[in-house]
C-alpha positions, 0 to 999 in steps of 0.5 A: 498533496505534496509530491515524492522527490526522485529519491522518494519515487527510487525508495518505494521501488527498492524491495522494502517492506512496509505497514499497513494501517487500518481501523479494527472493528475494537476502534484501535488499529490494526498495522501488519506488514505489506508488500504495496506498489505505486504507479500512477497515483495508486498505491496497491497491495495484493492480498486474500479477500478474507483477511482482516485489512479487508474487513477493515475497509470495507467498514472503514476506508480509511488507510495509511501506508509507511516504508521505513528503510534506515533513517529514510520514510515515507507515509502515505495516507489516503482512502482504500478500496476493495478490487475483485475484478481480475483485470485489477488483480492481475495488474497489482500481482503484475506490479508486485513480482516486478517489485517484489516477487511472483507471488504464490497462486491464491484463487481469493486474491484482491487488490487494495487500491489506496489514492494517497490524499496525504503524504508525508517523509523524512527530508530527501523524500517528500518536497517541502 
């Protein structure tokens, strides 16, 4: 996999909003928007253990994270998997205030774990 540049790693941790893409049950895919953490080598995303990007891993790990900010990119492509256990939670809410905010209390809390296999970026992101 090719690696982020030290622009790319400053990129992913401005406070940018990205999408996240997954297969919906219909085939198609379901893209919503997502607040995601990388450190060490593990994008992480905090969400309720209900949602629909749930659903849709748990059929299909397939996934794809892309942050757009101006002309800059950056997407990552990988396999996801579902986290309930609280020590992972906590991690991934502890990494998402430092970036984001302190998110509010939501007892169905999981962590989507996402091991990038593919990464790809505008110019000054991504090694070439």
């Amino acid at each position: 996999m090719r690696e982020l540049t030290s622009a790319g790693l400053e990129f992913i941790r401005e406070r940018h909003l990205a999408t996240l893409s997954t297969l919906a049950p219909w085939g198609g895919i379901h893209s919503v928007p997502v607040g995601f953490t990388y450190h060490g080598g593990i994008l992480r995303i905090i969400t309720s253990g209900d949602s629909q990007k749930v659903r849709n891993i748990q059929r299909n790990e397939a996934a794809t994270v892309s942050q757009l900010g101006g002309p800059e990119w950056i997407t990552f492509q990988g396999t996801a998997t579902i986290h309930t256990d609280p020590e992972a939670v906590a991690e991934a809410v502890a990494l998402y205030a430092s970036r984001y905010r302190q998110p509010r209390e939501n007892p169905r809390r999981v962590a989507i774990h996402i091991a990038p296999q593919r990464l790809m970026g505008s110019a000054l992101m991504v090694e070439r």
